[in-house]
DRENTOR-308958 format. One record per residue: residue in three letters; y, x, z of N, C-alpha, C, O in turn. Coordinates in steps of 0.001 Angstrom, whole numbers, plus 500000, padded with zeros to 6 digits. Example, Ala and Ser with C-alpha at 12.3 -4.5 7.8 and 13.67 -1.06 7.14 Angstrom:
// DRENTOR-308958
ALA494310513190507800495500512300507800496700513200507800496681514236508465/SER497750512850507080498940513670507140500030512900507870501138513409508039/
// end
This chain:
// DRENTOR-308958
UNK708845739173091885708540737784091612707523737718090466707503738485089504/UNK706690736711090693705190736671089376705179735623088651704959734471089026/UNK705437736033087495705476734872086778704091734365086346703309735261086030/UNK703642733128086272702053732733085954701277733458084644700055733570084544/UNK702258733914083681701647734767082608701092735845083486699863735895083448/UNK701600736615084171700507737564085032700188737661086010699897738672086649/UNK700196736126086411698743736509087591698021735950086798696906736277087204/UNK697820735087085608696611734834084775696281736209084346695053736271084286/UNK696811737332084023696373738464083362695501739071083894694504739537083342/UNK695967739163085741695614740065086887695330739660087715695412740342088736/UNK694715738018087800694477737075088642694557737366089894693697737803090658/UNK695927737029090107696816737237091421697676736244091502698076735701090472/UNK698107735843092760699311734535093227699959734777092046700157735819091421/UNK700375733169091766702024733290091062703500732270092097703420731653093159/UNK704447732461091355705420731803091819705790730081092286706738729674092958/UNK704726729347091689704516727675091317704749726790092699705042725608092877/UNK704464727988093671704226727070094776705232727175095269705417726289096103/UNK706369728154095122707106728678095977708558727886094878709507727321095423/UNK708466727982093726709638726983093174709507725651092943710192725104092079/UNK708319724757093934708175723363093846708914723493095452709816722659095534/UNK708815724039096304709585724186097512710959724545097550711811723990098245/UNK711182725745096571712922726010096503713792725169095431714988725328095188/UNK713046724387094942714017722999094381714215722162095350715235721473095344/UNK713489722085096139713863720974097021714602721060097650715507720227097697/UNK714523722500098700715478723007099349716789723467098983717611723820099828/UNK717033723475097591718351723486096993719076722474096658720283722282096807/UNK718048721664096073718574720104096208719169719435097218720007718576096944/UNK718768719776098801718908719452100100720453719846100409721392719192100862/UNK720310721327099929721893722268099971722857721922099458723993721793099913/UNK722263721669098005723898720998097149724479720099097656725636720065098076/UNK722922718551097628723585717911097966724698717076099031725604716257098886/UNK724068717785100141724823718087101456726659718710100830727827718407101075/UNK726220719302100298727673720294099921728114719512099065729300719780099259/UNK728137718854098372728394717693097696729276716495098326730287715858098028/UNK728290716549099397728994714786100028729842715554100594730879715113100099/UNK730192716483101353730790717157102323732551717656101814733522717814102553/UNK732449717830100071733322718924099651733975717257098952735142716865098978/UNK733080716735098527733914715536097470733848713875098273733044713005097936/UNK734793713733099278734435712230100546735128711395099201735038710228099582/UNK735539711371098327736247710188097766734936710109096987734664708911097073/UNK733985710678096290733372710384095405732134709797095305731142710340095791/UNK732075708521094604730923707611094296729501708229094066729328709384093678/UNK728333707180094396727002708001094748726589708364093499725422708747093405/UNK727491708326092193727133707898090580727757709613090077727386710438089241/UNK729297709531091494729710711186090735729058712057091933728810713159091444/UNK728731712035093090728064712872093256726439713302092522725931714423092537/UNK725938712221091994724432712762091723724672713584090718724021714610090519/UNK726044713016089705726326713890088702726749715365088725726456716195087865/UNK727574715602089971727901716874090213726889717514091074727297718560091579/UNK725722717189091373724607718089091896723382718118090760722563719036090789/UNK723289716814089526722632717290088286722910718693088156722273719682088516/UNK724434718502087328725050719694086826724939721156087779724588722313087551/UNK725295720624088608725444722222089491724028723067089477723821724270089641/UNK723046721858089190721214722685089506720550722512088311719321722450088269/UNK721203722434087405720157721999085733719786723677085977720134724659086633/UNK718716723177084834718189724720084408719208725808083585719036727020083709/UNK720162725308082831721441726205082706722150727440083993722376728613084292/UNK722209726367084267723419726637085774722702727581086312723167728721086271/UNK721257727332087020720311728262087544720359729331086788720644730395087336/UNK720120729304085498719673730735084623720625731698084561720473732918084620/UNK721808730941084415723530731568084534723303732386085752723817733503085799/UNK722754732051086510722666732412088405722053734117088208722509735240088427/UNK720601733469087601719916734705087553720270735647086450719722736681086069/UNK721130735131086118721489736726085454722858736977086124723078738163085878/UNK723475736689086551724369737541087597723875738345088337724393739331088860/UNK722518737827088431722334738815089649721185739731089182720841740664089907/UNK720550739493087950720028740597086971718257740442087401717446741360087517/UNK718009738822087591716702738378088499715994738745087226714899739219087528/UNK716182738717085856715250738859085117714635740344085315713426740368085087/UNK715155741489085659714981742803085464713652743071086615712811743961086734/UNK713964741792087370712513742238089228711407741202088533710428741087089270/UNK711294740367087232709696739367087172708825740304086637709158741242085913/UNK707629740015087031706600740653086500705664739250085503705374738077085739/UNK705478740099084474705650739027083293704491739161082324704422740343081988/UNK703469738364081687702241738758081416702902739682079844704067739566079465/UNK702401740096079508702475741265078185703251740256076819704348740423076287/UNK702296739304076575702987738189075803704357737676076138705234737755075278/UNK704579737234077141705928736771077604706876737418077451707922736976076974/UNK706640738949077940707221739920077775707730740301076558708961740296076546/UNK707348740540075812707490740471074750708153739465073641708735739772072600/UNK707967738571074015709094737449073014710123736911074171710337735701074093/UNK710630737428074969711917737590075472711849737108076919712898736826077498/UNK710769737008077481710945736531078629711527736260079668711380735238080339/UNK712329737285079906712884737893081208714138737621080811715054738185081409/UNK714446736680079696715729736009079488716368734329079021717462733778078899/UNK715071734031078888714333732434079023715192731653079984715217732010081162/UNK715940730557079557716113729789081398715229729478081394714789730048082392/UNK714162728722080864713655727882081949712714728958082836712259728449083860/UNK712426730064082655711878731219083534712617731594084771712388731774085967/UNK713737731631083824714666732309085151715423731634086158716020732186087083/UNK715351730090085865715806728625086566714676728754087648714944728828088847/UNK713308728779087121712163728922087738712023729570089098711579729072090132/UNK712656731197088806712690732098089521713645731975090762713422732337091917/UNK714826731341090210715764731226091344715156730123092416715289730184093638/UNK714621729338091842713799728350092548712963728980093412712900728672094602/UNK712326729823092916711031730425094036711831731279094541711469731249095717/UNK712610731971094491713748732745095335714485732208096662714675732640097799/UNK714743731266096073715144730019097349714323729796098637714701729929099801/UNK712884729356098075711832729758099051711574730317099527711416729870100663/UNK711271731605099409711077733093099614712273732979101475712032732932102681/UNK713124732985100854714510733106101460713824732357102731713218732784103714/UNK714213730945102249713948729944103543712700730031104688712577729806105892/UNK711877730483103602710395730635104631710899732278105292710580732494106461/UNK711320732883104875711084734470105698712536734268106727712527734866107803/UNK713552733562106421714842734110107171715897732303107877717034732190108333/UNK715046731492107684715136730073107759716492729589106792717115730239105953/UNK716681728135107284717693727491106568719252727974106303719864728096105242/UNK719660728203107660721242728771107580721540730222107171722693730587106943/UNK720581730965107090720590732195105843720752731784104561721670732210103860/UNK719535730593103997719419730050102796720648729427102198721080729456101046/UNK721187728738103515722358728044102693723508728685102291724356728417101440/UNK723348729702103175724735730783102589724425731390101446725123731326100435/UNK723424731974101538722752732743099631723501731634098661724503731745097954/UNK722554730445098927722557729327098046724471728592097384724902728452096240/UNK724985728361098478726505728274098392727242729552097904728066729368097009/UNK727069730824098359727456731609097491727233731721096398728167731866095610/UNK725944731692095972725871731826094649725937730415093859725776730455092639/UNK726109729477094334726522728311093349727590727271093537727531726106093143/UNK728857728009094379729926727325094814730657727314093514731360726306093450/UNK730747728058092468731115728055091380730592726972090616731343726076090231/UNK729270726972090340728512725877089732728687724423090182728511723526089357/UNK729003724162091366729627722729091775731058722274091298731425721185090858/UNK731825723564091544732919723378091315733413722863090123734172721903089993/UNK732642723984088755732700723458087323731612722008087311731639721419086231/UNK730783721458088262730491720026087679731030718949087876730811717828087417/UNK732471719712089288733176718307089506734092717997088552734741716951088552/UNK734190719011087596734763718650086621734611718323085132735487718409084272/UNK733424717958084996732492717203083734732856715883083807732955715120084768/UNK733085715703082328733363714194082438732349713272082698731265713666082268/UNK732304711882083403731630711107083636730251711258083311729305711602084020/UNK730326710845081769729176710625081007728910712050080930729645713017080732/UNK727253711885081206726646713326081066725606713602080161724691714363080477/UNK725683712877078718725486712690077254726781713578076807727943713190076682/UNK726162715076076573727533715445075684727475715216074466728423715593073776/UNK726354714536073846727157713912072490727992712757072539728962712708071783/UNK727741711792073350728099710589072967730403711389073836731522710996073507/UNK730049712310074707731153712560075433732057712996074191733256712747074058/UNK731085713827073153732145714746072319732629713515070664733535713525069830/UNK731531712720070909731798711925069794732999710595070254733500709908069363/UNK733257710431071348734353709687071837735853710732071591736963710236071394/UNK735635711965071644736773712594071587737088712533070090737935711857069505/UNK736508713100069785736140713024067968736717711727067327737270711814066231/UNK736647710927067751736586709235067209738269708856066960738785708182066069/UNK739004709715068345740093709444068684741419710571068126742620710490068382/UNK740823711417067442741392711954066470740998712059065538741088713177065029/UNK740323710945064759740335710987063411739208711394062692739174711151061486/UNK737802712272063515736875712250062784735936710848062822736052709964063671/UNK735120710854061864733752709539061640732593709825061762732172710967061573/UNK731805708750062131730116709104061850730309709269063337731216708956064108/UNK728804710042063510728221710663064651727750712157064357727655712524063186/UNK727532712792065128727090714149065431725585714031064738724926712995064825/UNK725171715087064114723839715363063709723392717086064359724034717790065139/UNK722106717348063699722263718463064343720625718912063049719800718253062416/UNK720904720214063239720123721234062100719425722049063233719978722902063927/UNK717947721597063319717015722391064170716471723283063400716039722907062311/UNK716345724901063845715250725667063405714537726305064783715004726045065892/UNK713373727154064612712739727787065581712087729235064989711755729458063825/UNK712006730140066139711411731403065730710294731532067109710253730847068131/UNK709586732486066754708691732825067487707408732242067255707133731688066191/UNK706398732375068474704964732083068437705319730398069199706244729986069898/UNK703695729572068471704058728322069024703909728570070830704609727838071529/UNK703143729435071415703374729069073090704934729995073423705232730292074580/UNK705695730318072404706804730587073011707825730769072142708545731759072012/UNK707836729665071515709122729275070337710550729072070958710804728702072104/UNK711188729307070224712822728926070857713435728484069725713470729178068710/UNK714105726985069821714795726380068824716383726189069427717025726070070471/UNK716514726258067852718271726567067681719048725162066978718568724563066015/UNK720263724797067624720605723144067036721707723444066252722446724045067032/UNK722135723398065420723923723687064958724175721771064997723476720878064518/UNK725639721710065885725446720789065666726966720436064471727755721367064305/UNK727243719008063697727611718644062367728149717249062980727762716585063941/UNK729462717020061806730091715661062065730975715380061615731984715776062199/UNK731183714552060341732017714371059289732175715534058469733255715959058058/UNK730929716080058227731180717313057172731764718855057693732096719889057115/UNK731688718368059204732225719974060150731312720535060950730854719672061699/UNK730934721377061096729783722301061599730773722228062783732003722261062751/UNK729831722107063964730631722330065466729810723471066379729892724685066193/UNK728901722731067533728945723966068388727082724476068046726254723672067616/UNK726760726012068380725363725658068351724995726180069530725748727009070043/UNK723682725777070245723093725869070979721485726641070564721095726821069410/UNK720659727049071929719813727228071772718548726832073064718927726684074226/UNK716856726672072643716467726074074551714986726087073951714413726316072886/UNK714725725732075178712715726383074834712234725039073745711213724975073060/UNK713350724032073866712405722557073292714040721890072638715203722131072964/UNK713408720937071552714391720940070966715194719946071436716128719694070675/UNK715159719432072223716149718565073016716887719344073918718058719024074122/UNK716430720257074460717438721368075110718311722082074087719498722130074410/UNK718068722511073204718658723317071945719510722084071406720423722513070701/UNK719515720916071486720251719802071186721227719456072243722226718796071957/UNK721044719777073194722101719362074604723012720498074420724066720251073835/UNK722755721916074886723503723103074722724352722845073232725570723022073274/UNK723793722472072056724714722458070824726007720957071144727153720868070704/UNK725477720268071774726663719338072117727246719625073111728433719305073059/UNK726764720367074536727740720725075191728863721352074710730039721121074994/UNK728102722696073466729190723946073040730094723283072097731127723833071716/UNK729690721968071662731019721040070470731928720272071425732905719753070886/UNK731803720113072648732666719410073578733382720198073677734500719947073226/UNK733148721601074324734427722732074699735219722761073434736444722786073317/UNK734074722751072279735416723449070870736187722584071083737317722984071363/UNK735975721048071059736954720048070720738088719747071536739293719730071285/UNK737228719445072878738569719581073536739826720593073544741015720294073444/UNK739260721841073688739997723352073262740733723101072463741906723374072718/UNK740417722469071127741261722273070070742426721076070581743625721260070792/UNK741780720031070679742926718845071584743411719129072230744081718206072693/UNK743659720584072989744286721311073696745757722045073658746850722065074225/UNK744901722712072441745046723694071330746780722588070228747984722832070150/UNK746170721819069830747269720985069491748205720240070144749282720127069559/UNK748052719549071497749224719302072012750182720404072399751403720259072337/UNK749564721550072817750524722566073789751213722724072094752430722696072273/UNK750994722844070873751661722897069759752434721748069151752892721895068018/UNK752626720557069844752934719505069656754454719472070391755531719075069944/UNK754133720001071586754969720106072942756090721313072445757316721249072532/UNK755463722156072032756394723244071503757107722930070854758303722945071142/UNK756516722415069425757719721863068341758845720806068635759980720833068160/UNK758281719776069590759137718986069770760317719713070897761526719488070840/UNK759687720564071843761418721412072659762128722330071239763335722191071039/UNK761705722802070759762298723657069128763331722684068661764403723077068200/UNK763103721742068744763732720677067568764601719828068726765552719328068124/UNK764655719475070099765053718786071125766341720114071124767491719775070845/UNK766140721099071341767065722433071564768025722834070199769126723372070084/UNK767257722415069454767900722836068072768793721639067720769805721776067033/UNK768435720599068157769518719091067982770695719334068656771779719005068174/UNK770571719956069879771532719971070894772186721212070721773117721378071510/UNK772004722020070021772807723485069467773643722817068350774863722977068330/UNK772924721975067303773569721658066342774837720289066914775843720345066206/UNK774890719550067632775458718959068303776591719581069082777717719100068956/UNK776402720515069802777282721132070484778155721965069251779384721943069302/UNK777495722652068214778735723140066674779131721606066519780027721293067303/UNK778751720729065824779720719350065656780696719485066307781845719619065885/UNK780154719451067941781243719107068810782296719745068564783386719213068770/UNK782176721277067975783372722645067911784305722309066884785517722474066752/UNK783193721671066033784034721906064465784783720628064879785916720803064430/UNK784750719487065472785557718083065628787023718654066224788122718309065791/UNK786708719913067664787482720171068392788672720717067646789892720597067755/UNK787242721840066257788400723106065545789321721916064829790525721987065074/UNK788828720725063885789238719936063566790749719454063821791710719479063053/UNK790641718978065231791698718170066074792643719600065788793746719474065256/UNK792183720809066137793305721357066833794230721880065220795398722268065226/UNK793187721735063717794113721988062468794965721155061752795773721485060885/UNK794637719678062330794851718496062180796441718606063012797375718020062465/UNK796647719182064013797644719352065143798342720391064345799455720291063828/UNK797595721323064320798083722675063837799299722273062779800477722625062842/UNK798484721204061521799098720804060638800388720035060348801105720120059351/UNK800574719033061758801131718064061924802364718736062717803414718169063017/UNK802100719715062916803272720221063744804024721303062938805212721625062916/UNK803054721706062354803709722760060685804723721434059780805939721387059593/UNK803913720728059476804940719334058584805801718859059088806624718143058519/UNK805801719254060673807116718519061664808085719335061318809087718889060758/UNK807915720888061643808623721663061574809298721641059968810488721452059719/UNK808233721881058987808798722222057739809610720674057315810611720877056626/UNK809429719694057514810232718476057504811483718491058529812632718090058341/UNK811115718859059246812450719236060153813746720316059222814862719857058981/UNK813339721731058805813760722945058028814653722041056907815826722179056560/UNK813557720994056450813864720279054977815574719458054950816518719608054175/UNK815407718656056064815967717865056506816919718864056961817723718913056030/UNK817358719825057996818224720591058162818772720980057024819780720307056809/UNK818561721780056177819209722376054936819658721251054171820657721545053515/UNK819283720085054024819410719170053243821031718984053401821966719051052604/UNK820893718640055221822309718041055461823257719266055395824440719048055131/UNK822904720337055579823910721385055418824441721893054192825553722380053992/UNK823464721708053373824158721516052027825057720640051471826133720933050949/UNK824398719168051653825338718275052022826749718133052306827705717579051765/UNK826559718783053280828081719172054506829111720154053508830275719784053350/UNK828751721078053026828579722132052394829653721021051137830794720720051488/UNK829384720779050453829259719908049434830548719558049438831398719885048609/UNK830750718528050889832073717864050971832741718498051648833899718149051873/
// end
C-alpha cells in the first residue's frame, strides 16, 4: 500500500483514490449491518453506532491487529516521525484496503473481510452512550457525584510542523483525568475525554460494587448479631427457669424442715 509521501518521492500512484472508494463501501457495509443487527433502534442511534464503529480510531485499532502498518510504503520523512503508526494513516489504509478488496474479489468477499474485522467495533458502539461529546458525557457523570466546573485540557505537541502530534491531559475540579493523543488538537482533545469517561465510570463502578459489599457485611452481621440476642434471651428464659425451679425446690427443702422441726418440737 502507498502512502502519498512516496509516490511524491518516486512519482508513482498513491492510495487517495482507492480510500475515497473504500469509505464508501464500508459505510454501505456497516450501515446495512447496523439496521439489520439493531431493528429497535432510532435513525439518531444507528448513525451513532456506525459513526463510532468507522471513526478514524476504530479503523486504526483495525490496522494494527492486523499489523497494516508493517506492508505501507512511506516517504523517508513520514517514516521517520512515526508513520506507520499514525491513525489517521492507518484509518486511511484500511480504507484503501477495502477497495482493493472490492474491486479485485467483489462485494460479498468484501463484506465478510469487513464484518469480520469490525463486528467488534459495532458491537462496542452499540454501547456508547447517546451523546457522542465525551466531554459533555463525562462531565454529566462528574456533576452527579460531586465534582464542579467543567473539564479543561493541557495541550502540548512534539515533532516537525508537517507532522506534529499533540497530547491533551485532560483536568476538572483540580483532578487530572484521562490523556489522549491525535494528529490535531481536537483529536488529542476527544481521545483525552473519551479516556476520562472510562476512568470515571470505572470508578462509579468501582464504588458501588464497594457500596454493595459493605452493605451485605453489615445486613449479615445484623442478622448474626440478632440470632446471639435471640440465644442469650433463650439462655436467659432457660436461667430464669433454671432459677425458679432451684427457689421452688430450695423453698420447698425450707418449708419441709421447718415443719419437721416444728413437729419435732411438740
Amino acid at each position: 500500500m502507498t502512502h502519498r509521501s512516496f509516490a511524491f518521492e518516486h512519482d508513482e500512484p498513491h492510495n487517495e483514490r482507492l480510500e475515497f472508494l473504500g469509505d464508501s463501501i464500508l459505510g454501505l457495509i456497516i450501515a446495512e449491518r447496523v439496521f439489520r443487527e439493531f431493528p429497535d433502534a432510532s435513525e439518531g442511534d444507528m448513525s451513532r453506532i456506525k459513526t463510532n464503529a468507522v471513526s478514524e480510531k476504530a479503523l486504526a485499532d483495525v490496522a494494527r491487529q492486523i499489523d497494516l502498518g508493517s506492508h505501507l510504503r512511506l516517504g523517508r520523512g513520514e517514516a521517520k516521525s512515526g508513520g506507520r503508526n499514525k491513525d489517521s494513516i492507518l484509518s486511511d489504509t484500511v480504507e484503501a484496503l477495502i477497495a482493493a478488496t472490492y474491486l479485485e474479489h467483489g462485494m460479498e468477499v468484501t463484506r465478510q473481510i469487513v464484518e469480520g474485522l469490525l463486528s467488534e467495533k459495532v458491537e462496542e458502539a452499540s454501547h456508547l452512550p447517546p451523546n457522542l461529546d465525551w466531554q459533555t458525557s463525562f462531565e454529566e457523570v462528574a456533576h452527579t457525584i460531586g465534582y464542579e466546573g467543567t473539564m479543561e485540557f493541557e495541550i502540548t505537541s512534539t515533532g516537525p510542523d508537517h507532522a506534529r502530534v499533540f497530547t491533551a491531559v485532560a483536568s476538572m475540579d483540580g483532578r487530572t483525568w484521562g490523556t489522549g493523543s491525535g494528529t490535531s488538537q481536537k483529536n488529542a482533545r476527544h481521545a483525552a475525554a473519551e479516556a476520562s469517561y472510562g476512568m470515571i465510570t470505572r470508578e462509579v463502578k468501582a464504588k458501588a460494587q464497594k457500596a454493595n459489599a459493605e452493605a451485605g457485611g453489615t445486613a449479615a452481621g445484623g442478622t448474626a448479631a440478632g440470632d446471639a440476642t435471640g440465644g442469650g434471651a433463650r439462655a436467659g428464659n432457660g436461667t430464669a427457669a433454671g432459677g425458679t425451679a432451684a427457689g421452688g425446690t430450695t423453698a420447698t427443702g425450707k418449708t419441709g424442715s421447718g415443719k419437721a422441726t416444728a413437729q419435732k418440737k411438740a
